[in-house]
C-alpha positions as CSV (number, residue, x, y, z in Angstrom):
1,X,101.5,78.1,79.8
2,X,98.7,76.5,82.0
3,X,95.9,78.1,83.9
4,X,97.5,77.4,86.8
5,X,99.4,80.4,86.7
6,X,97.5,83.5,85.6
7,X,99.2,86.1,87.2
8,X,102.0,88.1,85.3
9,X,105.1,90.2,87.5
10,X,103.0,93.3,87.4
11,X,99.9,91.8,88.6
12,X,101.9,89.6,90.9
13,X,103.6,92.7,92.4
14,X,100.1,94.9,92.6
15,X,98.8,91.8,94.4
16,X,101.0,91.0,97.2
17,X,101.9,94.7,97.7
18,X,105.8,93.4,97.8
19,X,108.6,95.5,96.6
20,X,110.2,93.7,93.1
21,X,113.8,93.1,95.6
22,X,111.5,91.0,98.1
23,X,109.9,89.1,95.9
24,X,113.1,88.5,93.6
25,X,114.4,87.1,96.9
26,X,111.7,85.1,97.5
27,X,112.3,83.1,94.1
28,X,115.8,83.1,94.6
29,X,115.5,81.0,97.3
30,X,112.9,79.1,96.4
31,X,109.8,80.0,98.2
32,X,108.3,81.3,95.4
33,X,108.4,78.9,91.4
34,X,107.0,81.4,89.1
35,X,106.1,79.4,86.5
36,X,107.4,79.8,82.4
37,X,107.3,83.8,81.4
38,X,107.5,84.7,85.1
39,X,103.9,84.0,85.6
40,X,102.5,83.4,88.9
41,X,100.0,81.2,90.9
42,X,97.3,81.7,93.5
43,X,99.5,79.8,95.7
44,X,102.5,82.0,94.8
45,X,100.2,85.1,95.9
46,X,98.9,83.9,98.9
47,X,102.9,83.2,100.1
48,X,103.8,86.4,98.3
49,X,100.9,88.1,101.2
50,X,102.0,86.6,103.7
51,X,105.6,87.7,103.2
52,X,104.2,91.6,102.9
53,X,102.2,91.0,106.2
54,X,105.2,89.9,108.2
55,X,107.0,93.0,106.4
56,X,104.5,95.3,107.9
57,X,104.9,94.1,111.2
58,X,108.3,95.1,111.3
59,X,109.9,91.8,110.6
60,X,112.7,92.3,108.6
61,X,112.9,91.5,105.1
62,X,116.0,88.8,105.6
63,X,114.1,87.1,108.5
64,X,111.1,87.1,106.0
65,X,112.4,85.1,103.6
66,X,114.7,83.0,105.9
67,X,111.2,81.7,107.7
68,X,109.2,81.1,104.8
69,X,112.0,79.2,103.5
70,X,112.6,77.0,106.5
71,X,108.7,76.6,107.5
72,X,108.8,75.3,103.5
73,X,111.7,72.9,104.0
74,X,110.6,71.4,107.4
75,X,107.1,70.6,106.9
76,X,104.6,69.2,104.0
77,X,105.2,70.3,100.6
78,X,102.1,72.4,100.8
79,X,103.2,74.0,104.5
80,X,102.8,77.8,103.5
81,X,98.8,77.4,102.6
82,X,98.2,75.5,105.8
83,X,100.5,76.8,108.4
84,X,99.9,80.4,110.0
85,X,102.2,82.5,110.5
86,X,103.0,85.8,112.5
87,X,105.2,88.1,113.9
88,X,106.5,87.6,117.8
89,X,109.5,90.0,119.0
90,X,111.3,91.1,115.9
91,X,110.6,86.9,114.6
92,X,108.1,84.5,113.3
93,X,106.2,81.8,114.6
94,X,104.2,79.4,113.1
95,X,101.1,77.4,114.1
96,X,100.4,74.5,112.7
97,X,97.3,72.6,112.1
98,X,97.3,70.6,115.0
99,X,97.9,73.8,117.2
100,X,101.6,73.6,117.7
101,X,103.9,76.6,117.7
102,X,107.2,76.7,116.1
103,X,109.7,79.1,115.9
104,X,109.8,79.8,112.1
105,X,113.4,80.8,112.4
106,X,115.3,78.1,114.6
107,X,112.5,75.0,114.3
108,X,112.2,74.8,118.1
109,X,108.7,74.2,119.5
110,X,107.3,77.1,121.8
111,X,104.6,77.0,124.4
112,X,101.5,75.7,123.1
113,X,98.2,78.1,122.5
114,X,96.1,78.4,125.5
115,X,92.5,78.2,124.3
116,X,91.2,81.8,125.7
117,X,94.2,83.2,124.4
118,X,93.5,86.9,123.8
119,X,94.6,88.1,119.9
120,X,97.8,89.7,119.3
121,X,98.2,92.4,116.9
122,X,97.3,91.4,113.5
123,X,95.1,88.6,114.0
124,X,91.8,89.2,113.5
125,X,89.6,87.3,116.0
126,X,86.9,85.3,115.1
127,X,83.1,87.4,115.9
128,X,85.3,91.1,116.0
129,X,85.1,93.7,114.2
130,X,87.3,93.1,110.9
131,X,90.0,95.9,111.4
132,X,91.6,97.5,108.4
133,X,94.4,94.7,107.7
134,X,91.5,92.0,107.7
135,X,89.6,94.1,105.1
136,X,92.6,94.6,103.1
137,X,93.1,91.0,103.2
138,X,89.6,90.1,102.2
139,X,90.3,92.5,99.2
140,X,93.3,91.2,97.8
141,X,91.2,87.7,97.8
142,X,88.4,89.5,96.3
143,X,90.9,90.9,93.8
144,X,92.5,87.8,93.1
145,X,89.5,85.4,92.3
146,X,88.4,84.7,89.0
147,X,84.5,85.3,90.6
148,X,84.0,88.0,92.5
149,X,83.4,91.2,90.6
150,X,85.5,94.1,91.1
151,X,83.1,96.3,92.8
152,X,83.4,93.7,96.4
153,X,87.3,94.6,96.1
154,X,87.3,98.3,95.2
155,X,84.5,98.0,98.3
156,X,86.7,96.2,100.5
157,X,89.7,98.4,100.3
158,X,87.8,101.0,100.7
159,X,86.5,100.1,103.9
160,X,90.0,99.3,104.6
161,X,91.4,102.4,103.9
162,X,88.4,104.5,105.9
163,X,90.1,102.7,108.9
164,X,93.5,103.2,108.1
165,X,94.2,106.2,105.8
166,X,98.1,105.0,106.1
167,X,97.6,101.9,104.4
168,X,99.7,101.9,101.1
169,X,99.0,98.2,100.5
170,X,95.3,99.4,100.0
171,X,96.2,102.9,98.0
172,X,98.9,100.6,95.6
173,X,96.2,97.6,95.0
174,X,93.2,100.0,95.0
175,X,94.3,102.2,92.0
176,X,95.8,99.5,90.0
177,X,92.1,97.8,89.8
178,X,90.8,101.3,88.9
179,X,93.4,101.5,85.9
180,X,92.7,97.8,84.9
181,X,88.6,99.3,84.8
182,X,89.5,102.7,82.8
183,X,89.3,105.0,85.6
184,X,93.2,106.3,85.9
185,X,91.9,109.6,86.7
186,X,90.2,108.4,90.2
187,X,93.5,106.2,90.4
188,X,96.3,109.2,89.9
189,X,94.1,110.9,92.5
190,X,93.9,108.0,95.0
191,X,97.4,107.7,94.8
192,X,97.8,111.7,95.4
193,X,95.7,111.2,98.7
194,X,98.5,108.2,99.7
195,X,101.0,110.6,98.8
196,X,99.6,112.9,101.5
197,X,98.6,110.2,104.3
198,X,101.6,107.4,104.3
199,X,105.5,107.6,104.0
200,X,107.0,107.6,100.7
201,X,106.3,104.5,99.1
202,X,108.1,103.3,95.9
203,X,105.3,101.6,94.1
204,X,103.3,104.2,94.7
205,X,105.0,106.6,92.8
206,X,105.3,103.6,90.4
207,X,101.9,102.5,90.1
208,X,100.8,106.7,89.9
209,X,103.7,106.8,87.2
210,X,102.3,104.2,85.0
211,X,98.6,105.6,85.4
212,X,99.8,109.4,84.0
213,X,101.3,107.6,81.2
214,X,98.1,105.5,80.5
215,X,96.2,109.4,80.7
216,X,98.6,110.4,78.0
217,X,100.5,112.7,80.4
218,X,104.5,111.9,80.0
219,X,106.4,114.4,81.6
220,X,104.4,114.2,84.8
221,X,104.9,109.8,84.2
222,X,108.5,110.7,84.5
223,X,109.3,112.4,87.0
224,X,106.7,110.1,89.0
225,X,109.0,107.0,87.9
226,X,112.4,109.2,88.8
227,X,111.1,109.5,92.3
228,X,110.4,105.5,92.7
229,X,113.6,105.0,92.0
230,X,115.2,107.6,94.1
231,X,113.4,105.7,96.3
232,X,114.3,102.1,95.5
233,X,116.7,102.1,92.7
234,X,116.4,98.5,92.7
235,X,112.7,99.1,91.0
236,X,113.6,97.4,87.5
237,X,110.4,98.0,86.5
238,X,110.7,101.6,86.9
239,X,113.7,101.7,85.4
240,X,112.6,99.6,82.8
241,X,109.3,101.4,81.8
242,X,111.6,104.9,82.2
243,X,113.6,103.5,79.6
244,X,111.0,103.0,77.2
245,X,109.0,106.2,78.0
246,X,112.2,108.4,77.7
247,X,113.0,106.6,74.7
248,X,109.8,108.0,73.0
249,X,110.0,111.4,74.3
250,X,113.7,111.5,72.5
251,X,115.6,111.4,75.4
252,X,118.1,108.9,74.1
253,X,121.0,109.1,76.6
254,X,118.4,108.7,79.6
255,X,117.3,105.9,78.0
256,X,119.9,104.0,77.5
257,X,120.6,104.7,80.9
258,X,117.8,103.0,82.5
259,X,116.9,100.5,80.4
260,X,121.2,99.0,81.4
261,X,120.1,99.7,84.9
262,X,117.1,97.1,84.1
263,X,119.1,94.8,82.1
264,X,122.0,94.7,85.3
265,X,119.4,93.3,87.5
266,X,118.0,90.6,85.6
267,X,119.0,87.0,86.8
């Protein structure tokens, strides 16, 4: 296993803020080559970000993966890292190095970029103020690099979240990196705040799940997990880490349950 792919699922997950479904797509068709033990690259999270941006611009999940995989197929091998891509009405476009846009979707070319064109929503402009999606993004970079101490991420989101107390990327990410630094505590209530301030999230529940469990509180862990997967049952992680938790609080029958439930949705 090289060093070229440092990233396990869970961290992989935490990272791009994508659901396990969405990112299972996005290896099924190819956009994303986890390498052996389903370990990721840095170039597998930066595509895995860009996939959860689009997704939080209301671009549906389908016409996520469906553009990433064409903008792939129809460019350079390394397209993803050096094409930009947002949402336009409902779709995606892509700009290229060289200034052309391209609908992600069909591969027809659209107007070209007039210089003093004003930013759209979710672009950050160069010399603004960075608005709470460009500090989030300047976190998960921060979080991702080998380099840069933790305390310039847990910063980061921080800032992002003081401008957008709705941001569950931020909440998820955030108290994941406080678990990693033994500080589940701050992280279970982090993710009680998201719990008040954004819609249900599964991986919240998830990630708050897995912190009760690491604070040796089991019962709370399960009903935490129960209510990611009412959620999303499609969480095989949930149902997975369920499995083993009801397992060792006895709960047999449960376990079995869930740990099937994991087993059905492996490739």
């Amino acid at each position: 296993m090289g060093l070229d792919a440092p990233y396990p699922l869970r961290q992989a997950l935490r990272l791009t803020g994508l659901t396990s479904r969405l990112l299972g797509a996005l290896v099924e068709q190819g956009v994303i080559s986890p390498r052996e033990g389903r370990r990721f690259t840095h170039q597998d999270i930066v595509v895995g970000r860009t996939a959860k941006a689009l997704r939080d611009a209301g671009v549906p999940a389908r016409k996520v993966v469906q553009a990433l995989r064409n903008v792939q197929a129809s460019l350079a091998p390394d397209a993803l890292s050096g094409v930009r891509l947002r949402a336009h009405a409902g779709s995606v476009e892509a700009r290229t190095a060289d200034r052309q846009r391209i609908d992600a979707h069909t591969g027809q070319a659209l107007l070209p970029f007039e210089e003093d064109e004003p930013p759209r929503t979710g672009v950050c402009a160069l010399g603004s103020e960075p608005d709470a999606a460009e500090w989030l993004r300047q976190a998960i970079a921060l979080d991702a690099s080998d380099v840069a101490g933790t305390e310039a991420a847990e910063a980061a989101y921080r800032r992002a979240l003081a401008l957008d107390p709705c941001c569950s990327a931020a909440y998820i990410n955030l108290g994941a990196l406080l678990c990693e630094s033994q500080r589940c505590e701050e992280a279970v209530a982090l993710y009680e705040q998201a719990l008040d301030h954004c819609e249900p999230t599964p991986l919240v529940h998830f990630n708050r799940a897995t912190a009760l469990e690491d604070l040796g509180r089991p019962h709370q862990a399960v009903a935490a997990y129960e209510r990611a997967l009412a959620l999303d049952p499609g969480l095989a992680d949930a149902h997975y880490n369920l499995g083993v938790l009801l397992e060792r609080l006895g709960d047999h029958p449960g376990s079995l349950r869930h740990l099937n439930a994991y087993r059905r949705q492996q490739p």
